[in-house]
Phi, psi and omega in degrees: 000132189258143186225155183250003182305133196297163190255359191269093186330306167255073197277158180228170189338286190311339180241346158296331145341273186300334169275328176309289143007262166339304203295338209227042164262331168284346184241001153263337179296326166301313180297332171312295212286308203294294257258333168245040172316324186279342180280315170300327192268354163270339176293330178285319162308300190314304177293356201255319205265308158233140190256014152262129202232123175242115177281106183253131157182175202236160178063246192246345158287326192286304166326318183272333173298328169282321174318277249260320191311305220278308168280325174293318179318319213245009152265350170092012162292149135283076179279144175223141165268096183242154170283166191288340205266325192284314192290354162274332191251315171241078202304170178233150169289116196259355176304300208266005192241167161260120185267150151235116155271128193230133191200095192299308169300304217081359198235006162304179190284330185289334167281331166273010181270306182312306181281325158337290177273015180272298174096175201291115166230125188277352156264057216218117181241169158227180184252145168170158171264344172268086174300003192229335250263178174250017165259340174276339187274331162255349176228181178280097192227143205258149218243093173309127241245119188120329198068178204294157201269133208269349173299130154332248174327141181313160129185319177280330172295335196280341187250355138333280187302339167248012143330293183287323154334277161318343173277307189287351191275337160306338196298320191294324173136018187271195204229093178290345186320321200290328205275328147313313183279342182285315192292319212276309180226066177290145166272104204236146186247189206281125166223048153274343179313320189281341178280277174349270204319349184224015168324298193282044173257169176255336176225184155232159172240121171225124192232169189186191179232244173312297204289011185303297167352277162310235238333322187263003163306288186300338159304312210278327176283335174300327163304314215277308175262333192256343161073027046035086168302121217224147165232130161246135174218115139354137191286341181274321184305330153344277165329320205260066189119292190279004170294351166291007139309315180276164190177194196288337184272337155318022204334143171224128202248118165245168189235140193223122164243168152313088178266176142284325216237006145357291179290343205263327148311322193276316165310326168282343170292286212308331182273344163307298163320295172290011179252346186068021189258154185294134198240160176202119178246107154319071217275094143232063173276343201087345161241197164337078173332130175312099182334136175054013164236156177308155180230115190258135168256179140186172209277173203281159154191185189230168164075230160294313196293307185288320203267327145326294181302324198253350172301325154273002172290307205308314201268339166289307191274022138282336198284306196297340182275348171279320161323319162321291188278288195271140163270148186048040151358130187067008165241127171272161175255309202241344200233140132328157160274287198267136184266108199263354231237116149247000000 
């Protein structure tokens, strides 16, 4: 039985927020999928029609935008994820492509700025919880179940978003079961060893393969609630230079599905474990735990399905290490939830 409660005796608004959030999120993510069916199947006629695809969204949208590229890729989309802000200042052309614009309000700044300047396309959907919003009102959108999420930091949205993702990637032909049964029987594994291993750390790496997507979700909450410098890198980028970061003071959070690229996760534990940095694997490949490092199981699955699964332990042991670090944990000092600004 999976439970989000705070572990904080005395919780204040922002992270009793953010556990509210957590509590009802698998099961409007569920009502999410069943509820667009009609949106998934034009989004999906499209992509049937041009098989290029530009994933637009900003923040904890864009992050999920990353998640999801990988599977429309193994479906033959040519998928790209830009942020909505680079694609206003350095546009990619967009007449030959199928847009998703994903914005949980609809109401940024950058989302009304984009239809200002697109003008009328007809293969422009949006992603949102605001079924009223001014991103549902300009395009055709599939519309997430609950309204928009009152917590700071992403968490019902992000597994909301990638609900509506598996529904058109069902449209397309893929096989929603393992992604359904994530929703359906979610799993949260014991993660205090991993709260222990990385109290002292000063700064986190949160990395991946297939799973790059989550690792910069869970960066961005770690930044966003624990104010905790955080990085997400892709595992060869990793690879290429920053590992001269770790150490003892480094904490490293990976995230692993039934991948091809598994094995190169594992590798990357075993060299993180030996750097002497606190290791930590988000596990639903289904195999063997890494020597010295924490091991997060949940049962294997691949893709959208593995990203279902391992996305809230990640976003509970982000809350809880910020809850850790920060008072009132989820009240921001400088930021908004919509950013009207740019």
């Amino acid at each position: 039985m999976m439970t989000t409660r705070p572990t904080n005796p005395n919780p204040g608004p922002g992270l009793l927020a953010l556990h509210a959030e957590m509590a009802r999120q698998h099961a409007d993510a569920r009502q999410s999928y069943d509820g667009n069916g009609a949106v998934a199947v034009k989004v999906a006629g499209a992509l049937r029609s041009n098989t290029s695809l530009v994933l637009l969204g900003m923040g904890a949208s864009h992050a999920v935008n990353r998640m999801v590229e990988p599977a429309y890729r193994a479906l033959g989309i040519q998928a790209i994820s830009l942020p909505l802000s680079e694609q206003l200042y350095a546009p990619l052309e967009l007449s030959r492509s199928v847009v998703i614009v994903t914005s949980q309000s609809g109401e940024s700044v950058e989302v009304v700025r984009l239809f200002e300047a697109l003008g009328k396309h007809d293969n422009v959907f949006g992603l949102t919880l605001e079924g009223g919003s001014s991103l549902a009102r300009s395009c055709p959108s599939l519309v997430g179940t609950g309204g928009t999420e009152r917590a700071f930091a992403a968490t019902r949205s992000l597994l909301i978003s990638l609900a509506l993702h598996q529904r058109v990637l069902a449209e397309l032909g893929d096989d929603p079961a393992a992604a359904l049964n994530a929703l359906d029987r979610p799993e949260m594994p014991d993660l205090a060893p991993a709260l222990a291993a990385l109290k002292g750390v000063n700064a986190l790496v949160f990395s991946g393969r297939e799973m790059r997507g989550l690792a910069e979700a869970a960066a961005l909450g770690a930044m966003e609630l624990g104010r905790l410098p955080a990085q997400a890198l892709e595992g060869g980028q990793f690879r290429h230079g920053p590992l001269e970061i770790l150490g003892a003071s480094v904490g490293v959070v990976l995230a692993k599905a039934a991948e091809a690229t598994g094995d190169l996760v594992d590798g990357l534990a075993k060299l993180c474990v030996a750097a002497g940095s606190p290791t930590v694997v988000l596990d639903a490949s289904g195999g063997q735990p890494v020597r010295g490092s924490i091991h997060l199981p949940v049962a294997k699955a691949a893709g959208v399905a593995a990203a279902l699964a391992l996305l809230p332990p990640a976003q509970k042991l982000v809350i809880d290490l910020a809850d850790a670090r920060v008072p009132n944990v989820g009240t921001p000092v400088r930021s908004g939830k919509i950013t009207r600004e740019e």
